[in-house]
C-alpha positions as CSV (number, residue, x, y, z in Angstrom):
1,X,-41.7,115.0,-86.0
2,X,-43.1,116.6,-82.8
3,X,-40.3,119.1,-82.0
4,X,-40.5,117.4,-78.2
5,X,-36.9,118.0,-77.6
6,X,-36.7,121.6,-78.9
7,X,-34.4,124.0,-77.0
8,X,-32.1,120.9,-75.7
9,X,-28.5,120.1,-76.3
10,X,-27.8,116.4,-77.1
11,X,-24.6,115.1,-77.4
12,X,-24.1,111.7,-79.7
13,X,-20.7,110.0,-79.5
14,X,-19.9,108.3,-83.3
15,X,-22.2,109.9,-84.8
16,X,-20.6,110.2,-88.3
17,X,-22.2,107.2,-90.0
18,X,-24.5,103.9,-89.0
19,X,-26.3,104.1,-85.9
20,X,-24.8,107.1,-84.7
21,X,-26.1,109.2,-87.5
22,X,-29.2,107.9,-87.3
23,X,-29.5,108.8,-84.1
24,X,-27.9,112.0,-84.3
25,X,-30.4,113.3,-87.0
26,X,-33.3,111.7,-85.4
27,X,-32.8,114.0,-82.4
28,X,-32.3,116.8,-84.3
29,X,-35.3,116.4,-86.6
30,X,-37.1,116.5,-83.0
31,X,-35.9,119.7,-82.0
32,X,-32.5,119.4,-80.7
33,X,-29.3,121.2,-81.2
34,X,-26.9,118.2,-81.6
35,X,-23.3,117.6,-81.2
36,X,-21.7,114.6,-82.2
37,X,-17.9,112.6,-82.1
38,X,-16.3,111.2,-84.5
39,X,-13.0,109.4,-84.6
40,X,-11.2,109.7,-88.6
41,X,-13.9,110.9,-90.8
42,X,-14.4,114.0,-91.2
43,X,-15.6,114.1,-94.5
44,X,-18.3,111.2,-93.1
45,X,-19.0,114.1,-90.1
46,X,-19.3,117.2,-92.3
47,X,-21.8,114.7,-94.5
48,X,-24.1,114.3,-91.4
49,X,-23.6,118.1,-90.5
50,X,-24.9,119.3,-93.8
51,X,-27.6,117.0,-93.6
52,X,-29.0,118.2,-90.2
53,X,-28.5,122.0,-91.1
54,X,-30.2,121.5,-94.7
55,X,-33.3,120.2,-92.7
56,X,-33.4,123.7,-90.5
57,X,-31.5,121.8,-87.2
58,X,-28.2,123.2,-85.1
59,X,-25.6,120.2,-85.5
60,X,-21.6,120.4,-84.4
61,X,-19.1,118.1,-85.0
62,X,-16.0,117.1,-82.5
63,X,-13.0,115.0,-83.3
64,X,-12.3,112.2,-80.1
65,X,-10.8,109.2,-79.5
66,X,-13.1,107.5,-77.6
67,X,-10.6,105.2,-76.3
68,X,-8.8,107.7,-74.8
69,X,-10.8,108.8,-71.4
70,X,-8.6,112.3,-71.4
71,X,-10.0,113.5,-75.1
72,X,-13.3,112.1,-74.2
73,X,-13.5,114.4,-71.3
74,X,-12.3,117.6,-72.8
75,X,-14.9,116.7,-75.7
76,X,-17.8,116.7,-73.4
77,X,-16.7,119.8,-71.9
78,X,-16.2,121.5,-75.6
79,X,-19.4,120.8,-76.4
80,X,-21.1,122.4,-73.1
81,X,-19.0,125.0,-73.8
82,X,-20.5,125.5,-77.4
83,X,-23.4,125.4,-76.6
84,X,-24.4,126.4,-73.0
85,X,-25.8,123.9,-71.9
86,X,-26.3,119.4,-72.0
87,X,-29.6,117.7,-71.9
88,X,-28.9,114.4,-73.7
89,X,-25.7,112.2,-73.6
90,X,-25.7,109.1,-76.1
91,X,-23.4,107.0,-76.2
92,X,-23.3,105.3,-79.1
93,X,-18.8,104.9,-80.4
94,X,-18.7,101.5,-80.3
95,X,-16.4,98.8,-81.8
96,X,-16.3,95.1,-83.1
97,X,-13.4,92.7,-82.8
98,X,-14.4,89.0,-82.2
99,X,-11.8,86.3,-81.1
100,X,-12.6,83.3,-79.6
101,X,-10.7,81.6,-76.8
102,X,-7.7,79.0,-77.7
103,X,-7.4,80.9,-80.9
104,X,-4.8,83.2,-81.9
105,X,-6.5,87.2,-81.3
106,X,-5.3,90.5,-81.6
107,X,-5.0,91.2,-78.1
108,X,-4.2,94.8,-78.7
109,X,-7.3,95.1,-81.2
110,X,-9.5,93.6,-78.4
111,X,-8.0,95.9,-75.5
112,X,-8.9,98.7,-77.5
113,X,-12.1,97.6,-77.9
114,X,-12.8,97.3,-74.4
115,X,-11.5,100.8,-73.8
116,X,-13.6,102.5,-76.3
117,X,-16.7,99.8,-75.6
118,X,-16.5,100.0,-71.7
119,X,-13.7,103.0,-71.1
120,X,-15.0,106.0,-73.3
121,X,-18.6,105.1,-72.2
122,X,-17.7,105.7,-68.6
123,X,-15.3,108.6,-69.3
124,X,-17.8,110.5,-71.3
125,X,-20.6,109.7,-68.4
126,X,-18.5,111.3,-65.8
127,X,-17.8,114.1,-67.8
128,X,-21.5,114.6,-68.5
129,X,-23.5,113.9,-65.5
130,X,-22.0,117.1,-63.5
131,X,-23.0,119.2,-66.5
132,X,-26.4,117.6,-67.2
133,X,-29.1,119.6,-66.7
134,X,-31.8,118.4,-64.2
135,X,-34.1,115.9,-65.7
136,X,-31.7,115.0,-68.5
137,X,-31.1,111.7,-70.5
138,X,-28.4,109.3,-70.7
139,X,-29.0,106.2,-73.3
140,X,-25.9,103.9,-74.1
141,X,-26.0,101.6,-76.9
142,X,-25.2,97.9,-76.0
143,X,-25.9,95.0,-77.8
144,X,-28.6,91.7,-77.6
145,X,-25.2,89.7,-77.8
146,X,-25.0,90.4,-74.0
147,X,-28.3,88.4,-73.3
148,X,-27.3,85.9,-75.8
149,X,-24.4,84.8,-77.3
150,X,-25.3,82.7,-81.1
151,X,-21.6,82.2,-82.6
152,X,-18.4,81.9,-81.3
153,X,-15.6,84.3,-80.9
154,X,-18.3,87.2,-79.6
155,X,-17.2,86.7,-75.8
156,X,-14.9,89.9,-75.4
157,X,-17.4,92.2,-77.6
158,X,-20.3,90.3,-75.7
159,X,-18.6,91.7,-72.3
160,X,-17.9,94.8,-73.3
161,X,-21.4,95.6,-74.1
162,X,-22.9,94.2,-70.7
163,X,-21.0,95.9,-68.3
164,X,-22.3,99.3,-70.0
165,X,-25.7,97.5,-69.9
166,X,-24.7,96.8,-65.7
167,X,-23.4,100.6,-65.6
168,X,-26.3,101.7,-66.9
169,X,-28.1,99.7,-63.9
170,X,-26.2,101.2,-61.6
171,X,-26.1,104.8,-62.9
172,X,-29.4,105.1,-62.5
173,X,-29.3,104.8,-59.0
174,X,-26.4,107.4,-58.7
175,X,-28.1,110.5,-60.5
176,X,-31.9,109.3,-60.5
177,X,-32.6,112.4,-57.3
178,X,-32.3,114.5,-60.3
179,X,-34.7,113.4,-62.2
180,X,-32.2,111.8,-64.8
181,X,-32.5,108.6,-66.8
182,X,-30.3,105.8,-67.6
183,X,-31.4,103.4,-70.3
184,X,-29.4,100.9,-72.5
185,X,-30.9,99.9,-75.9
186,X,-29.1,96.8,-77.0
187,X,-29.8,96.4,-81.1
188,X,-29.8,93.0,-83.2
189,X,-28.4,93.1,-86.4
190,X,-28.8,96.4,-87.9
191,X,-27.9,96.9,-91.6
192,X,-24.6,99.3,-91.1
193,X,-21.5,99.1,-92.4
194,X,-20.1,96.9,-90.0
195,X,-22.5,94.6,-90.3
196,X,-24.6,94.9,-93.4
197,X,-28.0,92.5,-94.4
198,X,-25.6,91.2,-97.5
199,X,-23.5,89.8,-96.4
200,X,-22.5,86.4,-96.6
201,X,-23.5,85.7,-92.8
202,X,-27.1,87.6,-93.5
203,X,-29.1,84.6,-94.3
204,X,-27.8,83.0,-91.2
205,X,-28.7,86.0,-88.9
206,X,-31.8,86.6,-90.2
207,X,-32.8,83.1,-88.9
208,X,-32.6,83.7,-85.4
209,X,-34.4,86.6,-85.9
210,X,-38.5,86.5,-85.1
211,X,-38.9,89.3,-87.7
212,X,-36.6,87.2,-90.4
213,X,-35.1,90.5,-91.2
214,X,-31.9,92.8,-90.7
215,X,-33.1,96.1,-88.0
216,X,-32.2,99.7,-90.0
217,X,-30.6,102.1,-88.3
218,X,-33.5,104.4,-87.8
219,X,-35.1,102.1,-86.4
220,X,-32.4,102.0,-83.4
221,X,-33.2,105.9,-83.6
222,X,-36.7,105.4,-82.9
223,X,-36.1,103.8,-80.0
224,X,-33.7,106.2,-79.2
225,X,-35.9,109.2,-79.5
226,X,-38.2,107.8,-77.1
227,X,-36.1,106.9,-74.4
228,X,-34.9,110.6,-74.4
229,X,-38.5,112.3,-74.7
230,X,-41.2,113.4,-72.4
231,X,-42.9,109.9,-72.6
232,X,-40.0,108.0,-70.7
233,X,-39.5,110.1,-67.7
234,X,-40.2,107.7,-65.5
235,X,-37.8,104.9,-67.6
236,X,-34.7,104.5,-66.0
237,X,-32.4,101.7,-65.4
238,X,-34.0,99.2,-68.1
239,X,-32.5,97.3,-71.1
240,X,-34.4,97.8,-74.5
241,X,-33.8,95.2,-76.7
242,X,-34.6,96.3,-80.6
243,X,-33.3,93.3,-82.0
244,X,-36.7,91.4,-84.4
245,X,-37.2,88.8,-81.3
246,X,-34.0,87.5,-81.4
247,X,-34.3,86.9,-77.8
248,X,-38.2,86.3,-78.3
Protein backbone atom coordinates (compact mmCIF):
# COMPACT_ATOMS: atom_id res chain seq x y z
CA UNK A 1 0.00 0.00 0.00
CA UNK A 2 1.01 3.62 -0.78
CA UNK A 3 0.05 5.28 2.54
CA UNK A 4 -1.87 7.98 0.09
CA UNK A 5 -4.45 8.71 2.69
CA UNK A 6 -2.13 9.02 5.71
CA UNK A 7 -3.01 11.67 8.36
CA UNK A 8 -6.97 11.50 7.33
CA UNK A 9 -9.90 10.42 9.32
CA UNK A 10 -12.36 8.06 7.43
CA UNK A 11 -15.50 7.12 8.76
CA UNK A 12 -17.12 3.60 7.44
CA UNK A 13 -20.75 2.90 8.39
CA UNK A 14 -21.14 -1.29 8.93
CA UNK A 15 -18.04 -1.85 8.96
CA UNK A 16 -17.92 -4.90 11.25
CA UNK A 17 -17.97 -7.71 8.64
CA UNK A 18 -18.51 -8.14 4.54
CA UNK A 19 -17.98 -5.21 2.57
CA UNK A 20 -17.74 -2.85 5.21
CA UNK A 21 -14.69 -4.47 6.72
CA UNK A 22 -13.12 -4.74 3.68
CA UNK A 23 -13.40 -1.43 3.21
CA UNK A 24 -12.70 -0.32 6.51
CA UNK A 25 -9.17 -2.09 6.53
CA UNK A 26 -8.42 -1.19 3.02
CA UNK A 27 -8.40 2.44 4.01
CA UNK A 28 -6.55 1.93 6.84
CA UNK A 29 -3.87 -0.17 5.32
CA UNK A 30 -3.54 3.17 3.15
CA UNK A 31 -2.84 5.40 5.82
CA UNK A 32 -6.03 6.31 7.51
CA UNK A 33 -7.19 6.46 11.01
CA UNK A 34 -10.62 4.79 10.66
CA UNK A 35 -13.81 4.68 12.42
CA UNK A 36 -16.40 2.46 11.77
CA UNK A 37 -20.47 1.55 12.87
CA UNK A 38 -21.81 -1.25 13.68
CA UNK A 39 -25.26 -2.27 14.66
CA UNK A 40 -25.27 -5.86 17.20
CA UNK A 41 -21.85 -7.24 16.90
CA UNK A 42 -19.49 -6.18 18.85
CA UNK A 43 -17.56 -9.07 19.05
CA UNK A 44 -17.61 -8.92 14.85
CA UNK A 45 -16.35 -4.98 15.50
CA UNK A 46 -13.60 -5.60 18.15
CA UNK A 47 -12.51 -8.60 15.39
CA UNK A 48 -12.02 -5.84 12.72
CA UNK A 49 -10.44 -3.49 15.36
CA UNK A 50 -7.73 -5.84 16.36
CA UNK A 51 -7.09 -6.60 12.92
CA UNK A 52 -6.45 -2.96 11.80
CA UNK A 53 -4.31 -2.14 15.00
CA UNK A 54 -2.23 -5.55 14.61
CA UNK A 55 -1.23 -4.21 11.07
CA UNK A 56 0.15 -0.72 12.79
CA UNK A 57 -3.32 1.36 11.74
CA UNK A 58 -5.64 3.82 14.25
CA UNK A 59 -9.22 2.04 14.05
CA UNK A 60 -12.44 2.94 16.47
CA UNK A 61 -15.54 1.32 16.68
CA UNK A 62 -19.14 3.09 17.30
CA UNK A 63 -22.38 1.26 18.04
CA UNK A 64 -25.53 2.97 15.65
CA UNK A 65 -28.68 2.17 14.40
CA UNK A 66 -28.54 3.27 11.12
CA UNK A 67 -32.06 3.32 10.78
CA UNK A 68 -32.47 5.69 13.31
CA UNK A 69 -31.39 9.36 11.72
CA UNK A 70 -30.92 10.71 15.56
CA UNK A 71 -28.05 7.92 16.59
CA UNK A 72 -26.65 8.24 13.13
CA UNK A 73 -26.05 11.87 13.73
CA UNK A 74 -24.65 11.92 17.18
CA UNK A 75 -22.32 9.01 15.71
CA UNK A 76 -20.84 11.19 13.15
CA UNK A 77 -20.37 13.79 15.58
CA UNK A 78 -18.59 11.20 18.17
CA UNK A 79 -16.36 10.25 15.86
CA UNK A 80 -15.15 13.94 14.81
CA UNK A 81 -15.01 14.40 18.15
CA UNK A 82 -12.43 11.40 18.66
CA UNK A 83 -10.63 12.15 16.42
CA UNK A 84 -10.33 15.92 15.40
CA UNK A 85 -11.13 15.93 12.33
CA UNK A 86 -13.37 13.90 8.98
CA UNK A 87 -11.88 13.43 5.62
CA UNK A 88 -13.82 10.36 4.35
CA UNK A 89 -17.49 9.35 4.91
CA UNK A 90 -18.57 5.77 3.48
CA UNK A 91 -21.52 4.71 3.58
CA UNK A 92 -21.66 1.37 3.32
CA UNK A 93 -24.83 -0.13 6.40
CA UNK A 94 -26.93 -1.59 4.08
CA UNK A 95 -29.72 -4.13 4.20
CA UNK A 96 -31.60 -6.91 2.06
CA UNK A 97 -35.28 -7.76 2.27
CA UNK A 98 -36.90 -8.74 -1.15
CA UNK A 99 -40.80 -9.06 -1.60
CA UNK A 100 -42.39 -8.94 -4.62
CA UNK A 101 -45.68 -7.15 -5.43
CA UNK A 102 -49.15 -9.24 -4.89
CA UNK A 103 -47.30 -11.26 -2.47
CA UNK A 104 -47.54 -11.35 1.18
CA UNK A 105 -44.17 -9.06 2.60
CA UNK A 106 -42.99 -7.94 5.72
CA UNK A 107 -43.87 -4.41 5.37
CA UNK A 108 -42.24 -3.52 8.62
CA UNK A 109 -38.92 -5.50 7.49
CA UNK A 110 -39.05 -3.54 4.15
CA UNK A 111 -39.69 0.03 5.87
CA UNK A 112 -36.76 -0.61 7.82
CA UNK A 113 -34.88 -1.30 5.08
CA UNK A 114 -35.64 1.83 3.34
CA UNK A 115 -34.77 3.78 6.47
CA UNK A 116 -31.39 2.30 7.00
CA UNK A 117 -30.89 1.91 2.90
CA UNK A 118 -32.07 5.53 1.95
CA UNK A 119 -32.66 7.28 5.74
CA UNK A 120 -29.24 6.57 7.54
CA UNK A 121 -27.38 7.30 4.24
CA UNK A 122 -28.86 10.82 4.16
CA UNK A 123 -28.78 11.29 7.97
CA UNK A 124 -25.10 10.41 8.26
CA UNK A 125 -24.36 12.77 4.99
CA UNK A 126 -25.86 15.71 6.70
CA UNK A 127 -24.10 15.13 9.73
CA UNK A 128 -20.83 14.86 7.77
CA UNK A 129 -20.65 17.31 5.08
CA UNK A 130 -20.53 20.44 7.71
CA UNK A 131 -17.61 18.65 9.33
CA UNK A 132 -15.77 17.45 6.22
CA UNK A 133 -12.74 18.89 5.71
CA UNK A 134 -12.23 20.78 2.37
CA UNK A 135 -11.51 18.45 -0.46
CA UNK A 136 -12.97 15.41 1.31
CA UNK A 137 -14.69 12.15 0.09
CA UNK A 138 -18.05 10.87 0.18
CA UNK A 139 -18.66 7.21 -1.50
CA UNK A 140 -22.00 5.44 -0.83
CA UNK A 141 -22.44 1.87 -1.65
CA UNK A 142 -25.43 1.05 -3.92
CA UNK A 143 -26.09 -1.79 -5.81
CA UNK A 144 -26.06 -2.88 -9.94
CA UNK A 145 -29.71 -4.06 -9.04
CA UNK A 146 -30.60 -0.34 -9.57
CA UNK A 147 -29.54 -0.40 -13.32
CA UNK A 148 -30.99 -3.77 -13.70
CA UNK A 149 -33.35 -5.72 -12.04
CA UNK A 150 -32.76 -10.01 -13.00
CA UNK A 151 -35.34 -11.73 -10.43
CA UNK A 152 -38.30 -10.79 -8.92
CA UNK A 153 -39.15 -9.55 -5.55
CA UNK A 154 -35.84 -7.03 -5.71
CA UNK A 155 -38.11 -3.88 -6.48
CA UNK A 156 -38.06 -2.21 -2.91
CA UNK A 157 -34.15 -3.09 -2.27
CA UNK A 158 -33.73 -2.11 -6.03
CA UNK A 159 -35.20 1.55 -5.03
CA UNK A 160 -33.58 1.91 -2.05
CA UNK A 161 -30.23 1.70 -3.57
CA UNK A 162 -31.01 4.22 -6.56
CA UNK A 163 -32.19 6.98 -4.87
CA UNK A 164 -28.66 7.03 -2.86
CA UNK A 165 -27.23 6.42 -6.32
CA UNK A 166 -29.70 9.89 -7.44
CA UNK A 167 -28.45 11.55 -4.01
CA UNK A 168 -25.22 11.01 -4.79
CA UNK A 169 -26.00 12.84 -8.20
CA UNK A 170 -27.25 15.52 -6.59
CA UNK A 171 -24.78 15.90 -3.69
CA UNK A 172 -22.29 16.53 -5.80
CA UNK A 173 -23.57 19.53 -6.94
CA UNK A 174 -24.39 20.82 -3.31
CA UNK A 175 -20.73 20.62 -1.80
CA UNK A 176 -18.60 20.22 -5.12
CA UNK A 177 -17.23 24.40 -4.36
CA UNK A 178 -15.35 22.60 -1.83
CA UNK A 179 -13.59 20.50 -3.60
CA UNK A 180 -15.56 17.39 -2.31
CA UNK A 181 -16.55 14.26 -4.10
CA UNK A 182 -19.63 12.19 -4.40
CA UNK A 183 -19.33 8.87 -5.93
CA UNK A 184 -21.67 5.66 -5.68
CA UNK A 185 -20.07 2.22 -6.36
CA UNK A 186 -22.88 -0.16 -7.01
CA UNK A 187 -21.40 -3.98 -6.49
CA UNK A 188 -22.65 -7.32 -8.18
CA UNK A 189 -22.68 -10.31 -6.29
CA UNK A 190 -19.97 -10.13 -3.81
CA UNK A 191 -19.21 -13.33 -1.72
CA UNK A 192 -20.52 -11.98 1.90
CA UNK A 193 -22.54 -13.39 4.20
CA UNK A 194 -25.58 -12.22 2.91
CA UNK A 195 -25.05 -13.36 -0.22
CA UNK A 196 -22.33 -15.97 -0.39
CA UNK A 197 -20.87 -17.73 -4.00
CA UNK A 198 -22.43 -21.17 -2.41
CA UNK A 199 -25.26 -20.88 -2.35
CA UNK A 200 -27.91 -22.51 -3.95
CA UNK A 201 -28.74 -19.42 -6.25
CA UNK A 202 -24.71 -19.11 -7.09
CA UNK A 203 -24.67 -20.95 -10.28
CA UNK A 204 -27.53 -18.90 -11.45
CA UNK A 205 -25.83 -15.54 -10.59
CA UNK A 206 -22.73 -16.30 -11.86
CA UNK A 207 -24.49 -16.61 -15.34
CA UNK A 208 -25.32 -13.23 -15.79
CA UNK A 209 -22.13 -12.29 -14.84
CA UNK A 210 -19.37 -11.47 -17.87
CA UNK A 211 -16.64 -12.61 -15.46
CA UNK A 212 -18.72 -16.05 -14.60
CA UNK A 213 -17.64 -15.39 -11.07
CA UNK A 214 -18.92 -14.09 -7.52
CA UNK A 215 -16.87 -10.21 -6.80
CA UNK A 216 -14.83 -10.55 -3.17
CA UNK A 217 -15.20 -7.99 -0.93
CA UNK A 218 -11.81 -6.51 -1.42
CA UNK A 219 -12.39 -6.15 -4.41
CA UNK A 220 -15.41 -3.56 -3.70
CA UNK A 221 -12.48 -2.07 -1.42
CA UNK A 222 -10.36 -1.52 -4.26
CA UNK A 223 -12.67 0.43 -5.84
CA UNK A 224 -13.32 2.09 -2.86
CA UNK A 225 -9.74 3.18 -2.13
CA UNK A 226 -9.59 4.84 -5.32
CA UNK A 227 -12.56 6.80 -5.44
CA UNK A 228 -11.30 8.35 -2.04
CA UNK A 229 -7.50 8.88 -3.16
CA UNK A 230 -5.57 11.59 -4.86
CA UNK A 231 -6.29 9.96 -8.35
CA UNK A 232 -10.13 10.81 -8.26
CA UNK A 233 -10.20 14.35 -7.38
CA UNK A 234 -11.75 15.34 -10.19
CA UNK A 235 -14.58 12.14 -9.93
CA UNK A 236 -17.63 13.27 -8.63
CA UNK A 237 -21.15 12.58 -9.25
CA UNK A 238 -20.52 9.11 -11.20
CA UNK A 239 -21.87 5.56 -10.58
CA UNK A 240 -19.10 2.76 -10.48
CA UNK A 241 -20.40 -0.36 -11.29
CA UNK A 242 -17.97 -3.36 -9.89
CA UNK A 243 -20.24 -6.00 -10.63
CA UNK A 244 -18.09 -8.81 -13.48
CA UNK A 245 -20.11 -7.15 -16.54
CA UNK A 246 -23.35 -7.88 -15.32
CA UNK A 247 -24.58 -4.91 -17.01
CA UNK A 248 -21.77 -5.49 -19.86
Amino acid sequence: MNHSLHGQVALVTGGSRGIGAAIAQRLAAEGAAVAFTYASSPDRADAVVRAIEAAGGKAFAVMADQADAAAVTAMVQKVHAHFGRLDILVNSAGVFVTGAVGDAADTAALARQTAINVGGVVAAVRAAVPLLSDGGRIVSIGTVFADRVPFPGLGDYAASKAAVAAYSRAWARDVGARGITVNTVQPGAINTEMNPETSDMAPVVKQITALRRYGQPAEIAGAVAFLVGPDAAYITGATLNVDGGVNS
